[in-house]
MDAnalysis code that builds the backbone (N, CA, C; Angstrom):
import MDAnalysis as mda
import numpy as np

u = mda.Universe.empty(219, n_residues=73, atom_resindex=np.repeat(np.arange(73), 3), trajectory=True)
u.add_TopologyAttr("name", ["N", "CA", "C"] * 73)
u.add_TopologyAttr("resid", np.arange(1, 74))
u.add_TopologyAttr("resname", ["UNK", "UNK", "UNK", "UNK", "UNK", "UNK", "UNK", "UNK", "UNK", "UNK", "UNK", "UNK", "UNK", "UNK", "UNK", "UNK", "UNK", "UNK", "UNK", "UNK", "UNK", "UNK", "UNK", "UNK", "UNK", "UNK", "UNK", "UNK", "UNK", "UNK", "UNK", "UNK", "UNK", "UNK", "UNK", "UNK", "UNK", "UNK", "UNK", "UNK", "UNK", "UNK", "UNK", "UNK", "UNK", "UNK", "UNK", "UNK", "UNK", "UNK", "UNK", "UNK", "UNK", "UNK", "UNK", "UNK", "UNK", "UNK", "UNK", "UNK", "UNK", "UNK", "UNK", "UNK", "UNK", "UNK", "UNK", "UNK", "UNK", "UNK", "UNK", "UNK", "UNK"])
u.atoms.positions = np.array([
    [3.270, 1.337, 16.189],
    [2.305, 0.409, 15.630],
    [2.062, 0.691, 14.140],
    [1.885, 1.777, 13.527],
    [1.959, 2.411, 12.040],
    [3.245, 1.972, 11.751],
    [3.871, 1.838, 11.885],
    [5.889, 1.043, 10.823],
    [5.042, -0.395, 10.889],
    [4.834, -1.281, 11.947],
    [4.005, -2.612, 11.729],
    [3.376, -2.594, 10.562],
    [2.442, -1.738, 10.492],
    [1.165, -1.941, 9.412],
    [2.156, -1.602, 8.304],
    [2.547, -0.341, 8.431],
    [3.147, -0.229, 6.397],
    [4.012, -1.163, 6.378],
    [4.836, -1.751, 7.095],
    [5.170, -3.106, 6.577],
    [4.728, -4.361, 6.117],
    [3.716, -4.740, 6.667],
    [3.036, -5.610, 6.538],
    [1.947, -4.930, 5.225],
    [1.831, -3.640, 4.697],
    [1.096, -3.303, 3.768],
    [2.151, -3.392, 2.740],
    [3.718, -3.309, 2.750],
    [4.604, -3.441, 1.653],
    [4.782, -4.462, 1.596],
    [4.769, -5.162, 2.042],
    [4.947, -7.104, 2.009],
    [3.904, -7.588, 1.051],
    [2.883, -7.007, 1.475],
    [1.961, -7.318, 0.953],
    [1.820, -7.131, -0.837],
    [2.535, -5.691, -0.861],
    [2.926, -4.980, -2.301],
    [3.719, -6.236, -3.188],
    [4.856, -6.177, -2.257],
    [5.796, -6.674, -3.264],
    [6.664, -8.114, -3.303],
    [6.147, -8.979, -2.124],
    [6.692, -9.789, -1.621],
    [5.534, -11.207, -2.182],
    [6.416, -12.483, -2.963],
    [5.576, -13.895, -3.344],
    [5.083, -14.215, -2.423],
    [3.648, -14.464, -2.136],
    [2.819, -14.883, -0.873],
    [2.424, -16.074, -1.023],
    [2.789, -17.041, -0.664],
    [2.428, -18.800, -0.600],
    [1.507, -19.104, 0.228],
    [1.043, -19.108, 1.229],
    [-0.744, -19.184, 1.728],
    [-1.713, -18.710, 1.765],
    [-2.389, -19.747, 1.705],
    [-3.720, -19.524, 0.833],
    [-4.459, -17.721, 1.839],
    [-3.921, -17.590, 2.834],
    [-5.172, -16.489, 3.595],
    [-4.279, -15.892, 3.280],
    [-3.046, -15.472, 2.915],
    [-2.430, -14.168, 2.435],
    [-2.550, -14.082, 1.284],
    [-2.839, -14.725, 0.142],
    [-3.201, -14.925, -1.276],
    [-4.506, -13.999, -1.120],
    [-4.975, -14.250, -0.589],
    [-7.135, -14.142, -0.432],
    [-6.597, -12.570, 0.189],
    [-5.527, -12.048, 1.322],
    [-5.805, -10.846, 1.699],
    [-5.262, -9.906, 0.635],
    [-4.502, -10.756, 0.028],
    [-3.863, -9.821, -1.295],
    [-4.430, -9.241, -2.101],
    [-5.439, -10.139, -2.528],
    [-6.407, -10.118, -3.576],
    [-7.337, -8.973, -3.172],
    [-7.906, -9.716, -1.523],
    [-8.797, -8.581, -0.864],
    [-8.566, -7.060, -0.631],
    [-7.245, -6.692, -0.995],
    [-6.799, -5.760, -0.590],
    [-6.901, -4.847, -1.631],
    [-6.100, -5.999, -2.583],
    [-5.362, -5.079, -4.248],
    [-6.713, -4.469, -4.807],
    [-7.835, -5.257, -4.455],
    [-9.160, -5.061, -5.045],
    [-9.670, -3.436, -4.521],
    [-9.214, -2.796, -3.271],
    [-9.456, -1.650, -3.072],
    [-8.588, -0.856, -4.079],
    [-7.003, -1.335, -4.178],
    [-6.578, -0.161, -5.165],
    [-6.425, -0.586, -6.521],
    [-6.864, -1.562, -6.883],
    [-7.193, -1.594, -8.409],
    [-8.269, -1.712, -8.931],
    [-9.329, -1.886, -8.511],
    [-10.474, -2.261, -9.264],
    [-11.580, -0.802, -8.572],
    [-11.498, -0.747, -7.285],
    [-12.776, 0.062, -6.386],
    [-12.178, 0.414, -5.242],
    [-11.814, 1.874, -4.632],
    [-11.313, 1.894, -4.031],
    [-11.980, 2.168, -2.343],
    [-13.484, 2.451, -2.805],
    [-14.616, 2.589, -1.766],
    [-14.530, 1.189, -1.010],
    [-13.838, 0.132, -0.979],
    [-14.365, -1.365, -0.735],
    [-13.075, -1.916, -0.060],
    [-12.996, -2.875, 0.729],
    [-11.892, -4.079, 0.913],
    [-10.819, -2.926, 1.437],
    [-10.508, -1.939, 2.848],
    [-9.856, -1.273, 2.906],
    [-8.559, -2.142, 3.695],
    [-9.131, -3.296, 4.340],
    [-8.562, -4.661, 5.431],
    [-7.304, -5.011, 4.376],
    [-5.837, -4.867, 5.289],
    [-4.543, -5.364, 4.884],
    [-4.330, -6.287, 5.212],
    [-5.097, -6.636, 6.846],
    [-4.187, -7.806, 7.019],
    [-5.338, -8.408, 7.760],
    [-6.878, -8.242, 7.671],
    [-7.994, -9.138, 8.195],
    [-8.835, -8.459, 7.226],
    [-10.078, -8.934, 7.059],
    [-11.106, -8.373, 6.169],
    [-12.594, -8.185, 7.231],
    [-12.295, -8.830, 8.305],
    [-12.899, -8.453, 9.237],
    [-13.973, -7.176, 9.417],
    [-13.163, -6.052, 9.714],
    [-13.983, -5.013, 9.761],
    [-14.549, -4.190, 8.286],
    [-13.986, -4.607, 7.026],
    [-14.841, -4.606, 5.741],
    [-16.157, -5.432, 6.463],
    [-16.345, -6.714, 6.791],
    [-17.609, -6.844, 6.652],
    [-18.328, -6.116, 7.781],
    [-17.393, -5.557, 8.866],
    [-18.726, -5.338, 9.906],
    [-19.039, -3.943, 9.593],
    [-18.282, -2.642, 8.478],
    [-18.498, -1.739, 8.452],
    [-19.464, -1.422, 6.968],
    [-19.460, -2.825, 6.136],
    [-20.070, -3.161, 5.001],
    [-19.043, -2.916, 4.026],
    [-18.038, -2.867, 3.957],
    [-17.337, -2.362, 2.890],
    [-16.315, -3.461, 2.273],
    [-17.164, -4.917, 2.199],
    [-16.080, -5.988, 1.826],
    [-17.147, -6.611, 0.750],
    [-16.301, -6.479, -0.051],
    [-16.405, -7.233, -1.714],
    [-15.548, -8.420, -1.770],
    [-16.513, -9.443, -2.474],
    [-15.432, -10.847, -2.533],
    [-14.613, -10.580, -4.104],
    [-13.179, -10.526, -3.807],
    [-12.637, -10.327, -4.929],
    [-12.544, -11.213, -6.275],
    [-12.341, -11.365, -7.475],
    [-12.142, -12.230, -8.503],
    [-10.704, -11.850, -8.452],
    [-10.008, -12.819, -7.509],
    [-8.347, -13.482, -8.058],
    [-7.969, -12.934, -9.554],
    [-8.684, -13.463, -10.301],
    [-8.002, -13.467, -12.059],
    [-8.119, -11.492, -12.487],
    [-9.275, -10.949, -12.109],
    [-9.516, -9.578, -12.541],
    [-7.994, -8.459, -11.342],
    [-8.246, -9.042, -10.166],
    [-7.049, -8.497, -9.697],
    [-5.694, -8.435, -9.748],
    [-5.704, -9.870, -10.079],
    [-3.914, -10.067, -10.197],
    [-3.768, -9.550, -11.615],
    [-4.807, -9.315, -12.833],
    [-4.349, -8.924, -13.612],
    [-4.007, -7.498, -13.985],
    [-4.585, -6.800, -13.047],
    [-4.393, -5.363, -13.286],
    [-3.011, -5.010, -12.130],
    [-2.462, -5.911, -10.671],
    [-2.040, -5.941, -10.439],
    [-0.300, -6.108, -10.975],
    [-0.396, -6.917, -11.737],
    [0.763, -6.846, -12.406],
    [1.465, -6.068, -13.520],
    [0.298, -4.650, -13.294],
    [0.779, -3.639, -14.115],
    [1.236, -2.544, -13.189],
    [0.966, -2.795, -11.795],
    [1.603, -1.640, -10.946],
    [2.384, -2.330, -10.148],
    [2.812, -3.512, -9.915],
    [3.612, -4.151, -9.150],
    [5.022, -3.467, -9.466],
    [5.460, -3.281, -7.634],
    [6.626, -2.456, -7.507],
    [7.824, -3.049, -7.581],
    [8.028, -4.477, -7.869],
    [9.037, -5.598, -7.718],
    [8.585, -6.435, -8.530],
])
C-alpha cells in the first residue's frame, strides 16, 4: 500500500495535472512543502487536514510559484 501512495505522491511531483481536484490537491499539497510545512499533509484527499485541523486553503499563484523552482521534471 506505501509503493501506491509514493506513487501517487510522485505523480503528483512531476506529472501535468488537467483536473480541476488534482490541480486543488497539488496546490494543497505543494503548500505543505513550500510555503508551511506544519499544514495540508493530504496527497491525495484533504480530508483528514480538516478533521485533524491542519488544512490551509492554498493561494494557487504563491504555490505554483515557488513550485517551479523545485520541480523535478
Amino acid at each position: 500500500m506505501y509503493f501506491v501512495y509514493e506513487l501517487i505522491h510522485r505523480r503528483v511531483h512531476t506529472n501535468e495535472l488537467k483536473h480541476s481536484y488534482t490541480k486543488f490537491m497539488r496546490a494543497h499539497h505543494f503548500y505543505d512543502h513550500y510555503v508551511e510545512s506544519s499544514v495540508n499533509h493530504g496527497v491525495t484527499v484533504a480530508f483528514w487536514d480538516r478533521v485533524s485541523g491542519t488544512f490551509v486553503k492554498a493561494n494557487l499563484d504563491d504555490v505554483y510559484s515557488l513550485e517551479k523552482k523545485w520541480r523535478v521534471i
